[in-house]
C-alpha positions in Angstrom: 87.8 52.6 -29.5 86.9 49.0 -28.2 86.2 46.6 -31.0 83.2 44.6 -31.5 84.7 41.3 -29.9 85.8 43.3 -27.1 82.3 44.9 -26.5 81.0 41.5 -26.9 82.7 40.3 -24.1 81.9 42.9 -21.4 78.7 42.5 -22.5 79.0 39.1 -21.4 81.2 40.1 -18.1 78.0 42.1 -17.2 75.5 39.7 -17.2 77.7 36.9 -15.0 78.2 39.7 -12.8 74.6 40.5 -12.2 73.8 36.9 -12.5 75.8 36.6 -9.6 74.1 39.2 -7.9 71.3 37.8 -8.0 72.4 34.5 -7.2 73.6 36.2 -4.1 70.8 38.1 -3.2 68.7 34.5 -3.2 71.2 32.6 -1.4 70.7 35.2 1.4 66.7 35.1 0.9 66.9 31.3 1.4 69.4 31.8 4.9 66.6 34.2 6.0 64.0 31.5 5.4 65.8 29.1 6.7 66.7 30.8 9.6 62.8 31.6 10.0 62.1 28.2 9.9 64.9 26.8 12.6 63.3 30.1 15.1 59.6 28.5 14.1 60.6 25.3 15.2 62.4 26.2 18.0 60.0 28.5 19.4 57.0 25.5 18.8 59.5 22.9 20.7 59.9 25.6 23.5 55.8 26.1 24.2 55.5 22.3 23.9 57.6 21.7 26.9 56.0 24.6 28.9 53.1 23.2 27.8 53.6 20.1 29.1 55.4 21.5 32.0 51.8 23.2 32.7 49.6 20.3 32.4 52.4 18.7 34.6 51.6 21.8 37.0 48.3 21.0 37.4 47.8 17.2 37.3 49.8 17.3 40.4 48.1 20.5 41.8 51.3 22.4 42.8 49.9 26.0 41.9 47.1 27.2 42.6 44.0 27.0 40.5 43.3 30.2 39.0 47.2 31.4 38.6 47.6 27.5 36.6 44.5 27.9 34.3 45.5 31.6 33.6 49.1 30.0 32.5 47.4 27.1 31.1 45.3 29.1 28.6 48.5 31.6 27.7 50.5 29.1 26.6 47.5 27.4 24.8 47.1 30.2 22.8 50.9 31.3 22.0 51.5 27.2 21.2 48.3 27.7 19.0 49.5 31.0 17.2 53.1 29.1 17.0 51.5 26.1 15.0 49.4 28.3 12.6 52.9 29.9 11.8 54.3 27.0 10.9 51.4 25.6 9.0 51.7 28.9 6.8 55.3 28.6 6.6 55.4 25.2 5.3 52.2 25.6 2.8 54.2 28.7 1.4 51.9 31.2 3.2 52.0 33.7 5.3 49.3 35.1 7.4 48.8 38.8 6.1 48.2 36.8 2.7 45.1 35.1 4.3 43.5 38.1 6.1 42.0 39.5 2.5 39.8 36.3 3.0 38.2 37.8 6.1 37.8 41.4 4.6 35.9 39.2 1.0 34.0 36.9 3.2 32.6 39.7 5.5 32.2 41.8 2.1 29.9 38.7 0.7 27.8 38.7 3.6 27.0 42.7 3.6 26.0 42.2 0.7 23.5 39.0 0.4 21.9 40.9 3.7 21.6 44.1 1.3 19.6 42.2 -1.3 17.9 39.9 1.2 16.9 43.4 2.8 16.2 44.5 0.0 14.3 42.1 -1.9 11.5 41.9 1.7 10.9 45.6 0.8 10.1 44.5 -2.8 6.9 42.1 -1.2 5.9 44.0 1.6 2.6 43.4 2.9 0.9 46.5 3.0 0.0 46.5 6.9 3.3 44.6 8.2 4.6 47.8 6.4 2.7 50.6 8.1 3.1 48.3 11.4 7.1 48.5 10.5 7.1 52.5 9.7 4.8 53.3 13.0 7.4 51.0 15.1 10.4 53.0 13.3 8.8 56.6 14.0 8.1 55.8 17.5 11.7 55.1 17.7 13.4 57.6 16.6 10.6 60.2 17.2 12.0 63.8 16.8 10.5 67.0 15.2 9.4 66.5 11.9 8.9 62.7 11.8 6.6 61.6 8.9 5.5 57.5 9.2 5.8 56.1 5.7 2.8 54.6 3.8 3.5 51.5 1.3 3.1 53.1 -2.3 0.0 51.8 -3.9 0.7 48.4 -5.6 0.8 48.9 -9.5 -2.0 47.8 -11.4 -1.5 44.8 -14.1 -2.1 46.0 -17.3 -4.1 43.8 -19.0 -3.8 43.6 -23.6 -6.5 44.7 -25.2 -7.0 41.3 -26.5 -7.0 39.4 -23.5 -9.5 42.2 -21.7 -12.1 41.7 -24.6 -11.5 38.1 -23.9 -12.4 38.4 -20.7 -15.2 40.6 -21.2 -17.0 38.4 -23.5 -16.4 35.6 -21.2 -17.9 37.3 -18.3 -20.9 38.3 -20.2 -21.3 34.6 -21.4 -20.8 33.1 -17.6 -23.7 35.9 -16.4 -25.7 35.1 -18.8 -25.6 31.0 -18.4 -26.1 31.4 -14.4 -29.5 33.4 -15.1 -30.5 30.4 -17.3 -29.2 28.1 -14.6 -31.6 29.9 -12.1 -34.7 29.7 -14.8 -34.6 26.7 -14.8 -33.5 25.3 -11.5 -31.1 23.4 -12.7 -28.6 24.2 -9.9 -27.6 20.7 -9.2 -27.2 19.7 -12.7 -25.2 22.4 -14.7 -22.1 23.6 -13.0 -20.3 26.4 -14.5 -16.4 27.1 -14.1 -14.2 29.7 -15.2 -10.5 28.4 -16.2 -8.0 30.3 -17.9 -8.9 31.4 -21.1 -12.5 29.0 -21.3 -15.8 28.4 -19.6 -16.5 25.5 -18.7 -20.3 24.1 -18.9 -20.4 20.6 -17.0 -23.4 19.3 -17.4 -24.7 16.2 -15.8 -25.4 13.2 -18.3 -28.7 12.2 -16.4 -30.0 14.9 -18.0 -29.4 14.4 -21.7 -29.2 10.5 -21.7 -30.5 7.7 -21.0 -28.1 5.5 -18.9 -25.7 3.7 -21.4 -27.3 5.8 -24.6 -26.4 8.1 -26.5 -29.4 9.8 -27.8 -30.7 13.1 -26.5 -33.6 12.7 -24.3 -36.8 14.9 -25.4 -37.0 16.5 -22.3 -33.6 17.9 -22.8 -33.8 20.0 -26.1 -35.5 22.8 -24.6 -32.5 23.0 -21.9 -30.0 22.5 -24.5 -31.7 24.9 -27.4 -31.5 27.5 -24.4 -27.8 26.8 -24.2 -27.8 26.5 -27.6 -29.1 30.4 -28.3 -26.5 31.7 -26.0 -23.9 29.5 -27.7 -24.2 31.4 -31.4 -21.6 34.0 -30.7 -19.0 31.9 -29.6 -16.0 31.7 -32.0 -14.9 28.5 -30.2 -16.5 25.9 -28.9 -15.0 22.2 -27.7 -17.5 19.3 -26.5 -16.2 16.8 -24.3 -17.8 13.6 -22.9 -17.2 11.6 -19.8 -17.8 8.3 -18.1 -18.0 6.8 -15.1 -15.4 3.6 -14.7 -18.3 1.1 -14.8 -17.4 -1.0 -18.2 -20.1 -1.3 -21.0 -19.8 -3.6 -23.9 -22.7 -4.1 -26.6 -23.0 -4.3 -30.3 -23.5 -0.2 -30.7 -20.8 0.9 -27.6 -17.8 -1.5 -27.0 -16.3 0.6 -24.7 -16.9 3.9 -22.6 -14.4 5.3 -25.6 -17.3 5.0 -28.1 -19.8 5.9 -25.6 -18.6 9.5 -24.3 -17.4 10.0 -27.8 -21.2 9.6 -29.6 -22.5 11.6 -26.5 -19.8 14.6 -27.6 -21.0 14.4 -31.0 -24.9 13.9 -30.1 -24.5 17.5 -29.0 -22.7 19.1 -31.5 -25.0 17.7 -34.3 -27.8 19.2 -32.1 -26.1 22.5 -32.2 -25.5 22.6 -36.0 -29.2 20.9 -36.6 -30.9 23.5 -34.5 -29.0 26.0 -33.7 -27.5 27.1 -36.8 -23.8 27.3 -35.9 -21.1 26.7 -38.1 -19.4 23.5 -37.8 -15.9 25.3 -38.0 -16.4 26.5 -34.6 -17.3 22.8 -33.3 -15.5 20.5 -32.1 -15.9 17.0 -30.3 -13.8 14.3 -27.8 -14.3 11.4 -25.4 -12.6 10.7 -22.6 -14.0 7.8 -21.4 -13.8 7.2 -17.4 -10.1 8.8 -17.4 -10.8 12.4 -16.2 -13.1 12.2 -13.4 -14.0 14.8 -11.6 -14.2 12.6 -8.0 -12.8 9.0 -7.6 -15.6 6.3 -8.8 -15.8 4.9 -5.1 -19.7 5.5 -4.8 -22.8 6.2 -6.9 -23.0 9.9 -6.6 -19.5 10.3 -7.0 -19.9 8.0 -10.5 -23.2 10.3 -11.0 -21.0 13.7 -11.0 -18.8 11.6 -13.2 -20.5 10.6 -15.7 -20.9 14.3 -17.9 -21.1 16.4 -20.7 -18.6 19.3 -20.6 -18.8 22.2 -23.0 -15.8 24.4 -23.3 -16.1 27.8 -24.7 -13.3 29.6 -25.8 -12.8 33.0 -27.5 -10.0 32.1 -29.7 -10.2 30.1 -32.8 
């Protein structure tokens, strides 16, 4: 029996010899590339002299002209395929390892036209569609050809909440347009619907004098009608606006104080007369900074110069 130091060293004797194996086996790798690369540059020094032997061709016309462009363009392209080899060779490439890139890159496309196709059916307009379907049924008419009809768009569900919102708000808007008609009082009161609110904008003309702020007589009766169809709302938000002509006296320094004691003329007037809980009140001035049209002319300053009341249906 072979004893351990013995084992040991054929142990050893094996892996030199398989080292050199290897070490073999790349040497000859290495000749093979290196041969590679002396045939590369060989073959591109050979289509560099026909090319120029070509070009030499035709600048002094010595063939004829189809037969020289034909040989022209062949040796373009092999001197072209040549340098692309060499390119890859000396970037460590070859060029089966780049044609993946064309297979991904058309892969890619397919697929952003998929979803771009895909998405248009998503937002089709319901008569492009049936336009679409007729054109593809004419085409490919055959027995038993049914045109396709757009399914019916699906309804947005509205909550519960937001639909009694809306409800109430409705009601309120109907209600304030047959007052509006009453009293002729079109040009005055304009109502508008944002999201979540009415909007009352009232024309200050109508409740004050100009730079006051106390409620003309003639205006109760308008504003206890408004007033009475106010009492249900759990919100309600009083804003007053001026026009950008300044106003300084002893009661109203600015158009701050003035649009803010218009606000609050109203709001007492609703608590005073109409009963309605101050909890659901509330009043602002905004001075000439939110006008509804630029304060270039007198009716523009006019529309301007306002009493908005805001009613919401949430606290």
């Amino acid at each position: 029996m072979a004893t351990e130091k013995e084992t040991k060293f054929l142990s050893t004797e094996d892996q030199v010899r398989d080292l050199n194996i290897e070490g073999n086996r790349l040497r000859v790798d290495i000749d093979n590339l290196g041969y590679e690369n002396f045939r590369l540059r060989k073959d591109l020094k050979l289509l560099q002299e026909r090319f120029k032997d070509v070009n030499a061709l035709l600048s002094d016309k010595k063939l004829p002209d189809v037969y020289s462009e034909n040989k022209r363009l062949k040796y373009e392209a092999a001197l072209e395929k040549k340098q692309r080899e060499w390119d890859l060779m000396k970037a460590g490439k070859s060029e089966e390892e780049e044609s993946w890139m064309a297979s991904y890159g058309d892969m890619v496309t397919l697929l952003l036209v998929f979803f771009v196709f895909l998405y248009s059916f998503s937002i089709a307009d319901p008569v492009k569609f049936r336009e679409a379907s007729k054109s593809f049924v004419e085409t490919f008419k055959g027995e038993g050809s049914v045109e396709l009809e757009p399914s019916p768009p699906i309804a947005e569900k509205k909550e519960p909440e937001t639909a009694i919102e809306d409800d109430f708000l409705e009601k309120m808007k109907a209600e304030m347009e047959d007052l509006i008609r009453d009293k002729s009082l079109e040009d005055e009161i304009n109502l508008v619907w944002k999201s979540g609110e009415l909007v009352i904008a009232i024309k200050a003309r109508i409740f004050f004098q100009s730079g006051k702020a106390d409620l003309m007589e003639e205006a109760k009766p308008v504003l206890g009608e408004i007033t009475r169809l106010l009492t249900s709302a759990p919100k309600i938000v009083v804003e007053g606006h001026t026009d950008d002509i300044p106003i300084h006296n002893p009661e109203f320094p600015s158009n701050w104080e003035l649009s803010t004691a218009r606000a609050c003329r109203v709001i007492r007037f609703f608590i005073d007369k109409g009963g309605i809980s101050p909890e659901k009140l509330s009043a602002v001035g905004y001075a000439q900074f939110i006008p509804l049209v630029p304060n270039i002319q007198e009716d523009n300053r006019s529309a301007n110069r306002r009493v908005e009341i805001k009613i919401r249906h949430r606290k």
